[in-house]
N, C-alpha and C positions, 0 to 999 in steps of 0.2 A: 504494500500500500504506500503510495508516495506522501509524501511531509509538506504541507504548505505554509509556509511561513508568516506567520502571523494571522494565520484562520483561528479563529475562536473551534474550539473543542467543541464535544457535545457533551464532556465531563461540566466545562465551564458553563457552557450555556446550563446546563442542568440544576449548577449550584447558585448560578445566580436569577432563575426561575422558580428554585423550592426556598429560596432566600425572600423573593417580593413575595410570594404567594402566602409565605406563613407571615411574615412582618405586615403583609397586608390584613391578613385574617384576624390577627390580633390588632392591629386598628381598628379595623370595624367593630369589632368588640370592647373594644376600648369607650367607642363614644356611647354607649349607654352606659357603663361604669361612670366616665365622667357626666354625661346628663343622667343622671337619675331618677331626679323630680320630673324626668317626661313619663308619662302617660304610654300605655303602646307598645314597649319593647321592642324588639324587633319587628322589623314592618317588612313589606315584601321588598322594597327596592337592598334593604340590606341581606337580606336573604340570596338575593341574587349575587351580591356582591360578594357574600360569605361562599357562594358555592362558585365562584370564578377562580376568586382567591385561592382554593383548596383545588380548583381544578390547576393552576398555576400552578399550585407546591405537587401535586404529584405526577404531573407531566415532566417537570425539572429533577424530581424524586427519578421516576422511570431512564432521565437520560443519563444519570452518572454512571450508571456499569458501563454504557455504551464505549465510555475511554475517551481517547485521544484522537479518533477520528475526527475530520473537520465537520461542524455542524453544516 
């Protein structure tokens, strides 16, 4: 398999996909922790955000065995 130099990995790409995904997923959780006094709880637009987020972390999850292949 040939080496290209300076291609981003799919190890990389992978680590820095399940990196936003979960730092993502716990922001959105975060902002009912810090809004509290609302009413509501989770609503469906964060719901959808929570399941993007989590699709994010384990797509980037799935790529790290892949190696050092160029993504």
């Amino acid at each position: 398999m040939e080496r290209h130099e300076g291609a981003i990995t799919k190890r990389q790409l992978g680590r820095f996909l399940a990196l936003v995904g979960a730092v993502g997923f716990v922001a959105i959780l975060m902002i009912d922790v810090i809004d509290v006094g609302r009413p509501g709880g989770i609503g469906p637009a964060q719901r959808m955000a929570l399941g993007l987020a989590l699709a994010c972390a384990l797509i980037g999850l799935s790529l790290i065995p892949r190696g050092d292949a160029p993504a």
